[in-house]
N, C-alpha and C positions, 0 to 999 in steps of 0.2 A: 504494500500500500504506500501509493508515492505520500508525500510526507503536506499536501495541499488536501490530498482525498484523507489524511489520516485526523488532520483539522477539522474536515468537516464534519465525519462520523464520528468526534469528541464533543462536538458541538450539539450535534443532533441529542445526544445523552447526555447531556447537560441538563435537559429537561428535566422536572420532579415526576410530576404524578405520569401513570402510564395509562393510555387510554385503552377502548376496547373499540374490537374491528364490526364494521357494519355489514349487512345482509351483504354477501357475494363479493366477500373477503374472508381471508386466512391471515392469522396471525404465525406467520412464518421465518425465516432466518433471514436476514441482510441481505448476505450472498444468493438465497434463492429467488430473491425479486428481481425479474429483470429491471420494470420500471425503477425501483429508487438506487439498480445501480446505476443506472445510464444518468440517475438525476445529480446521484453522487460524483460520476465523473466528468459532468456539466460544471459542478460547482469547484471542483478539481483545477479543472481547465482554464475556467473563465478569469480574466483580469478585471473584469466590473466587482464591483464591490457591493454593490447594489444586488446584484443579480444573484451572487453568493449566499446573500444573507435571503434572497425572497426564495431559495432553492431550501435552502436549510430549514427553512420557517415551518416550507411545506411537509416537508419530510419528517420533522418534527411531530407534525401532527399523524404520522401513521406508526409512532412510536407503540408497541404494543407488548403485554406479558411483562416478565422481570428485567430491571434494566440491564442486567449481568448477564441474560439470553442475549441481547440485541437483536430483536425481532420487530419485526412493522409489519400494520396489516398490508396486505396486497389483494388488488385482484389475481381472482383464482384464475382466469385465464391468463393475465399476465406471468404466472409463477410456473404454467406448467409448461413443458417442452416435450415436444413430440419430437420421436427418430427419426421422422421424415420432412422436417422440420427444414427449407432451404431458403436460397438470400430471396428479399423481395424489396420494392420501393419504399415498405411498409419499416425498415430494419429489424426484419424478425432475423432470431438467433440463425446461423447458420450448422449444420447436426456436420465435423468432422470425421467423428468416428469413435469404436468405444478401443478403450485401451484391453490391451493383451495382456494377460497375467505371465510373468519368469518366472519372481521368485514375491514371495513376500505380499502375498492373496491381495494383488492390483487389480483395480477395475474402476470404471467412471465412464460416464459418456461425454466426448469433450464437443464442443461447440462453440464458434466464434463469434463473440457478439458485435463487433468493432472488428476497425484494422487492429487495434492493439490489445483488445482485450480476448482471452481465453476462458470459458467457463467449463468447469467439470463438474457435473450432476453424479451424484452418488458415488462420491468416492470413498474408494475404502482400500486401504494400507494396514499393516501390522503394526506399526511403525520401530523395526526390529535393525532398519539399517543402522550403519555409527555415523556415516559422513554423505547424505540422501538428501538431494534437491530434485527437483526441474530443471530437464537439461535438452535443448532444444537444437533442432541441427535446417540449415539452409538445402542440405543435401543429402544425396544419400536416402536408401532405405531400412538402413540398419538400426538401430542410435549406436554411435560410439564417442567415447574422448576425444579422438578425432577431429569426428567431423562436427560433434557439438562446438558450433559457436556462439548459441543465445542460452545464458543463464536468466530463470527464471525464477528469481527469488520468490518464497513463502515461507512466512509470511514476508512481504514487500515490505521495504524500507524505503523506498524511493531512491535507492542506491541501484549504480551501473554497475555489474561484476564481471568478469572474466573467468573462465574455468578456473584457474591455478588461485583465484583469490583465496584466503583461506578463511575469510570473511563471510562468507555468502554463509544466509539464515540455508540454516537445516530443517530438515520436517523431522520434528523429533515428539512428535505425537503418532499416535494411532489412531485410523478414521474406519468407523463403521457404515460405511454409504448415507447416515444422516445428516452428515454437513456437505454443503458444494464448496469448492475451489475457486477463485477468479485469480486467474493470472496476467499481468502486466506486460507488455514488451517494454523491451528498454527501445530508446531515441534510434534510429535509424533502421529500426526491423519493424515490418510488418507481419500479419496473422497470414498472405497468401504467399508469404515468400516462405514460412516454414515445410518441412515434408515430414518430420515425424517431433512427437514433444515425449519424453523417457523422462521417471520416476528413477534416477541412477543416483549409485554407491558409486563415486569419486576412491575411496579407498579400496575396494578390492575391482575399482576398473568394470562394473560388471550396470548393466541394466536390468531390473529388476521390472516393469514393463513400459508401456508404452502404446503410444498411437501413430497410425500413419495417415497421414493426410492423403485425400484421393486424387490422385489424377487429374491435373488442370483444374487442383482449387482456385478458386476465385469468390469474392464476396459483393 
């Protein structure tokens, strides 16, 4: 989470009391609303200051459940993602592909919401690696050290990393398909230039799994 979008979602929970969601809404997780992430990376983005704060106000008000959840209501069509799911005028989610399991009971279905954002529905990890990011490759249909040249920090720092950094946030949880993923690109990579995104151990070199992008993606 670049460190403008990490402002805002502090903001948002700033609020006291927490509201309840109205007929034909769910009180669901951040990350699984599409709408209030695309509003969150609105207010990320934007240099108005005005527009920031009337982004935030809003969102504020779909604050829902325990503040330590971080949940807002959502429309239930907004929140749910079908596998067949493809780019339209409209920017609905774009469905990638669901990741392969190697080692370490991987799985999620990823999906591009943006040029630079990535969303994974249902992921689930052991979280059993020592040295386990996001590790993304321009080429290629393998993942490897290699050929990964885009690091995809989780959680986001709004930090640019490099393979060899020894910095780069680890996933040092374990995920049972009830929470989603959104992953960031760093400055000069886009979502149609990648071909696959690996769950990899940097320390024993190894991919643990992965997804491969299809064939003349485009969004």
């Amino acid at each position: 989470m670049q460190p403008g979008h990490f402002i805002a979602v502090v903001a948002v929970w700033s609020v006291g009391a927490q509201g309840f969601c109205s007929s034909g809404e769910e009180c669901i997780s951040i990350r699984s609303c599409l709408t209030i992430v695309k509003q969150l990376t609105i207010a990320k983005e934007t240099s108005d200051l005005a527009e920031k704060r009337l982004i935030i106000s809003q969102v504020k008000e779909k604050v829902c459940g325990e503040r330590k959840e971080r949940t807002v209501c959502c429309a239930r069509e907004s929140s749910s993602l079908e596998e067949d799911e493809s780019a339209g005028e409209g920017g609905e989610a774009v469905s990638i592909g669901l990741f392969k399991n190697i080692f370490h009971d991987i799985s999620g279905q990823a999906y591009a919401l943006d040029s630079k954002t990535v969303l994974i529905k249902g992921f689930t990890y052991d979280g059993e690696g020592p040295d386990t990011f996001f590790l993304a490759g321009t080429s290629g249909s393998r993942p490897s050290s290699r050929k990964g040249d885009v690091v995809l920090p989780w959680p986001n720092d709004g930090n640019e990393y490099s393979y060899n950094d020894r910095n780069i946030p680890l996933i040092k949880q374990s995920f049972d398909g009830k929470e989603d993923i959104v992953l960031t690109l760093p400055p000069g990579k886009t979502v149609d230039q990648l071909k696959w995104i690996s769950v990899w151990c940097r320390d024993f070199d190894v991919n643990f799994g992965h997804v491969n992008f299809p064939e003349n993606f485009s969004l």
